[in-house]
C-alpha positions as MATLAB code, in Angstrom:
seq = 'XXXXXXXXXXXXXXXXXXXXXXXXXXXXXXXXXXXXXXXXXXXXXXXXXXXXXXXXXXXXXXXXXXXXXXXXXXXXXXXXXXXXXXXXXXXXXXXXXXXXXXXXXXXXXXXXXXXXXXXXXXXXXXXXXXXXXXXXXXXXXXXXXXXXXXXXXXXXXXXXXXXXXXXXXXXXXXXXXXXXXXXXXXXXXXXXXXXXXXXXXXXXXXXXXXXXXXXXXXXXXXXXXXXXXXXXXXXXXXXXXXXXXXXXXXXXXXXXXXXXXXXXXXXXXXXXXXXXXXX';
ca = [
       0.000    0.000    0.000;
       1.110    3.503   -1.132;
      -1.128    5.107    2.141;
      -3.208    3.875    4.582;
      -6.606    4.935    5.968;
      -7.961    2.986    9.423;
     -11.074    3.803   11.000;
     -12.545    1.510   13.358;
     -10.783   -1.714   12.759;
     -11.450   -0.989    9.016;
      -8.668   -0.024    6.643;
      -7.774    0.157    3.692;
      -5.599    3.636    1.254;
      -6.701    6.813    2.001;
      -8.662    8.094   -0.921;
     -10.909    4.780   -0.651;
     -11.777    5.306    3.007;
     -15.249    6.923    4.589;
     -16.644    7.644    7.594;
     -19.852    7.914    8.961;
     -21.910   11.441    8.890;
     -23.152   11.273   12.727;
     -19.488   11.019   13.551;
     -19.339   13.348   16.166;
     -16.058   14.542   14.751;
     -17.700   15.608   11.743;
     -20.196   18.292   12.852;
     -18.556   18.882   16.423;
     -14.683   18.586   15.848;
     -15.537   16.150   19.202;
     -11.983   14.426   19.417;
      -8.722   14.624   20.086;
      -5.220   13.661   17.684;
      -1.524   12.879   17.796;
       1.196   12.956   15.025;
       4.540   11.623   15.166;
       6.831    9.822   11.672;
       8.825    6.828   11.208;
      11.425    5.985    9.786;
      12.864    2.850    8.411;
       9.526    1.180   10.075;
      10.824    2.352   13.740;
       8.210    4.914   14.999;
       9.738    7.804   16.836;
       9.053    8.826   20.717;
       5.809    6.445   19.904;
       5.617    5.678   24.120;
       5.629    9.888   24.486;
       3.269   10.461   21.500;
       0.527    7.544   22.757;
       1.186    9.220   26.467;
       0.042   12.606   25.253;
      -2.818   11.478   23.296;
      -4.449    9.772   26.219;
      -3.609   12.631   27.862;
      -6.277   14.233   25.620;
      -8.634   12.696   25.605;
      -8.740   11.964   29.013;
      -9.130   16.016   29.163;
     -12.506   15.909   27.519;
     -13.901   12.982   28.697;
     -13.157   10.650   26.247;
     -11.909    7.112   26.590;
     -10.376    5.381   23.426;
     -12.039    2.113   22.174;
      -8.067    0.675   22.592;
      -5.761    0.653   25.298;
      -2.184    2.285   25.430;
      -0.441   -1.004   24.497;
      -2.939   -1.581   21.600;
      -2.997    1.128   20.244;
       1.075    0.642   19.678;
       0.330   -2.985   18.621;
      -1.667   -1.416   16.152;
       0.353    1.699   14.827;
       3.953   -0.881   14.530;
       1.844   -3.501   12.485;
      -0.289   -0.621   10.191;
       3.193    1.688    8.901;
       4.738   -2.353    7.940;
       1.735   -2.600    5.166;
       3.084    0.422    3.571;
       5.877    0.276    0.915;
       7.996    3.162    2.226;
       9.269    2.860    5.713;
       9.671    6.780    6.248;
       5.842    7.870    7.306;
       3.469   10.871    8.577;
       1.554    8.936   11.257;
      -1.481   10.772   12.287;
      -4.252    9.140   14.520;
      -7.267   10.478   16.613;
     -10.282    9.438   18.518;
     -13.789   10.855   18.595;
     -16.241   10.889   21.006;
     -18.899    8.620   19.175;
     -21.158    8.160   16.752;
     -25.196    9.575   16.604;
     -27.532   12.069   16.237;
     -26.032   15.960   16.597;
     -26.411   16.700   20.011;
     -24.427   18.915   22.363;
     -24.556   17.265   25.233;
     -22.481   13.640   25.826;
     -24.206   10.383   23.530;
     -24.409    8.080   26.373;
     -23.536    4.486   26.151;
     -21.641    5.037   22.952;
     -18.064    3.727   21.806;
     -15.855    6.126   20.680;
     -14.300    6.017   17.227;
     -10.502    5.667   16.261;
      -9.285    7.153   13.181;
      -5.806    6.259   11.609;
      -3.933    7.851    8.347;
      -0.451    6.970    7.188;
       1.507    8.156    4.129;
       5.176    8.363    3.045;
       6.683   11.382    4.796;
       9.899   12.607    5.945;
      10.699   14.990    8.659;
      11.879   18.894    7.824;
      15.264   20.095    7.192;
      15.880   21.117   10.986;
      18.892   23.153    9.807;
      16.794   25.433    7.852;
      15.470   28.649    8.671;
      11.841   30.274    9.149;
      10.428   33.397    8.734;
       7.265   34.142   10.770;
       4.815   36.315   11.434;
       2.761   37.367   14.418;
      -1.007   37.456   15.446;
      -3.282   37.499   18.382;
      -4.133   34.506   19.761;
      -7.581   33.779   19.711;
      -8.495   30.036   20.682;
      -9.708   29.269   23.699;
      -8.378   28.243   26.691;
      -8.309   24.613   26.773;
      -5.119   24.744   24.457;
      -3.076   22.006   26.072;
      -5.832   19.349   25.052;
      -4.852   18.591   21.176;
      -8.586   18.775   20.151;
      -9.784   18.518   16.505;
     -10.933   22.446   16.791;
      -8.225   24.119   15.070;
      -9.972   27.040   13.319;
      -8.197   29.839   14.796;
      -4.551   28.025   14.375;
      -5.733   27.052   10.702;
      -6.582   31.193   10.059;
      -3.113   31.598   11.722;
      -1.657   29.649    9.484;
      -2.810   30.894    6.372;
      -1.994   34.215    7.393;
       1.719   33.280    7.290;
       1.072   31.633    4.029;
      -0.507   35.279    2.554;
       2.678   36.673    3.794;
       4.892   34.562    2.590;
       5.993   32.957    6.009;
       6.852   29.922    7.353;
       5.041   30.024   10.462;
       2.416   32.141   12.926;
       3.899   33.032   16.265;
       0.815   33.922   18.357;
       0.630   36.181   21.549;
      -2.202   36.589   23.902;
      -1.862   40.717   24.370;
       1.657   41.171   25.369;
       2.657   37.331   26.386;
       3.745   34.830   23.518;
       2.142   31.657   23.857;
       3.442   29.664   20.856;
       2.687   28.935   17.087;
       0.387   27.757   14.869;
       1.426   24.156   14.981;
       4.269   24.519   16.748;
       6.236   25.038   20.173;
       8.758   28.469   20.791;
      11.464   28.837   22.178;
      13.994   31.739   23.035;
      17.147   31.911   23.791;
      18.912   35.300   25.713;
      22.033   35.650   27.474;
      22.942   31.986   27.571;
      19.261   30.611   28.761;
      16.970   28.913   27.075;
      12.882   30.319   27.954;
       9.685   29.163   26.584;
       6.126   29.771   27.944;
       4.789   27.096   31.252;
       3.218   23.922   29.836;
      -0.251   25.281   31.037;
      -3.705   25.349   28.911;
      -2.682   28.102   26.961;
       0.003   25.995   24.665;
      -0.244   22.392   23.911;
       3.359   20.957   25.249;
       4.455   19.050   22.221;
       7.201   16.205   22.411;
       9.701   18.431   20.314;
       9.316   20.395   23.052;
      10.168   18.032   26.134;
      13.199   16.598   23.702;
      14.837   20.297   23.525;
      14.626   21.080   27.045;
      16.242   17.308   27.793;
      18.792   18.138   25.474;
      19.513   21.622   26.967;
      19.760   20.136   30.308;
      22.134   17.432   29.145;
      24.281   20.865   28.282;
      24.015   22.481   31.157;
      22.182   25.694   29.425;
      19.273   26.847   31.972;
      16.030   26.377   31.222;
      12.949   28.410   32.498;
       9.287   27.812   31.367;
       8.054   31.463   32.487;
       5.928   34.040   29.986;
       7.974   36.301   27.953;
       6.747   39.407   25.989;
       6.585   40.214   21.795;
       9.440   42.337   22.936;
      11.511   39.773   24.611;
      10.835   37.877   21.461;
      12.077   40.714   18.552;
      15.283   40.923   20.992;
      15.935   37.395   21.726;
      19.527   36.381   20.670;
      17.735   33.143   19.032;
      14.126   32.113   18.256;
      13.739   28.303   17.671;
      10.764   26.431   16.558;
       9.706   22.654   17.699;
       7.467   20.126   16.471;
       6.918   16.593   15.636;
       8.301   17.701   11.810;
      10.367   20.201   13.205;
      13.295   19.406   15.675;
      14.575   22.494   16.028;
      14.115   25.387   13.485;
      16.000   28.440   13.927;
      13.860   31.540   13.186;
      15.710   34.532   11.490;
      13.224   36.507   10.528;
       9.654   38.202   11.990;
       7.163   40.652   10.790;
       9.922   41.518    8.254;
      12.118   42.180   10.947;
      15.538   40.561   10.987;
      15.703   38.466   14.597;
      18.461   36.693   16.474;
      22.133   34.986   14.961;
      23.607   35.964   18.119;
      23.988   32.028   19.555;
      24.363   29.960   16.319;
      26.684   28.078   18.130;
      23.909   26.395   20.849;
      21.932   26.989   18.183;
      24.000   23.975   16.420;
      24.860   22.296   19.203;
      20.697   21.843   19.887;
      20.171   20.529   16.513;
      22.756   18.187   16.047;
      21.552   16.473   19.055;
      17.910   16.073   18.356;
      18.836   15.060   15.105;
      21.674   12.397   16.156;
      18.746   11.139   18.589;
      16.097   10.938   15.769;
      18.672    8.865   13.761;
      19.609    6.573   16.484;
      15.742    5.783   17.832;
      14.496    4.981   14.398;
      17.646    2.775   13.082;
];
């Protein structure tokens, strides 16, 4: 198989899948998602990424038709029936399935959706431009939901632009970006906002500030300020596709190149890592 769609114990490549109407996902966004890669067949941080996704849904009430274990089982044997071994893996769960109602559809299993497709991860040595915006979602942020208007209108923005990425800020406080975790780094520390329900504390995340502890570079999670931002001496970006992006450039304004050695140092490491778990 080229890419594979799995919904409900169903599966079979993505442009030949369906799902059901009443899905509450479909007319509520009612769920919650993950997304990690592979490579080679070996899933990366897959222990972290099924942690976090749990996590979820646990915030909204929702408990996956699978366990933790089974759901692993089940992501290691789906990316073997594809022919490329270097994947997107991207997997959620919805609440149920029935007639559109707000309130909970009791006595109802919930639904698990799967995709895979060949992917590989981004060039972490290359840099980003961003803009910035106002952020505008709501304040359950640390729950990766399915409701991802405002980060999708973020998003384009930076498209319009011609940007790489949307660094949002809630008045004067950056949270973090569109689909992505920020990071700053001034006068030899590394600073990025608390892992609270404004941002949603992605595993790109939790691998940088492991690797800046491993050298010795302090680390606070504390709220910093658009201006702290423009006059960082670095910006860096994290995601699952993204191990660590340097950022050179927002709102047209030229930003950091005043660490590119830690800067380095960061990304050589979460890259050497990547490599080594998915040999």
């Amino acid at each position: 198989m080229k890419t594979l769609g799995y919904y409900n114990g169903r599966y079979d490549e993505i442009d030949r899948m369906s799902v059901p109407m009443l899905d509450r996902a479909c007319y509520f966004g009612d769920g919650v998602y993950d997304v990690t890669y592979c490579r080679n067949y070996h899933i990366f941080a897959l222990d972290e990424h099924v942690d976090r996704f749990f996590q979820s849904a646990s915030g909204i009430r929702i408990e996956p038709p699978v366990t933790k274990n089974e759901l692993k089982e089940l992501l290691q044997a789906l990316v073997k029936k594809l022919e490329n071994g270097n994947q997107w893996i991207y997997f959620q769960v919805s609440r149920a399935t029935g007639p559109r109602n707000h309130a909970f559809l009791q006595d109802k299993t919930s639904n698990l959706w799967i995709m895979l497709k060949p992917a590989e991860i981004r060039d972490t040595y290359k840099t980003m431009r961003c803009i910035t915006r106002e952020d505008t979602r709501f304040q359950h942020c640390n729950v990766k939901s399915l409701n991802l208007l405002p980060n999708i209108l973020a998003k384009q923005a930076a498209e319009e632009a011609g940007a790489d990425e949307c660094i949002l800020h809630r008045g004067e406080i950056v949270t973090e970006c569109s689909h992505s975790n920020l990071f700053i780094l001034k006068n030899g520390q590394l600073i990025t906002h608390p892992a609270n329900e404004k941002i949603y504390a992605g595993t790109g995340r939790a691998h940088l500030i492991e690797a800046a502890k491993t050298f010795n570079v302090p680390t606070y999670e504390k709220e910093y300020t658009v201006q702290e931002l423009y006059n960082a001496d670095e910006v860096l970006i994290t995601s699952a596709s993204a191990l660590c992006m340097r950022v050179v450039e927002i709102d047209g304004t030229p930003v950091g190149g005043k660490a590119s050695y830690t800067v380095k140092m960061f990304q050589d490491a979460l890259l050497k890592d990547y490599l080594e778990k998915t040999e």
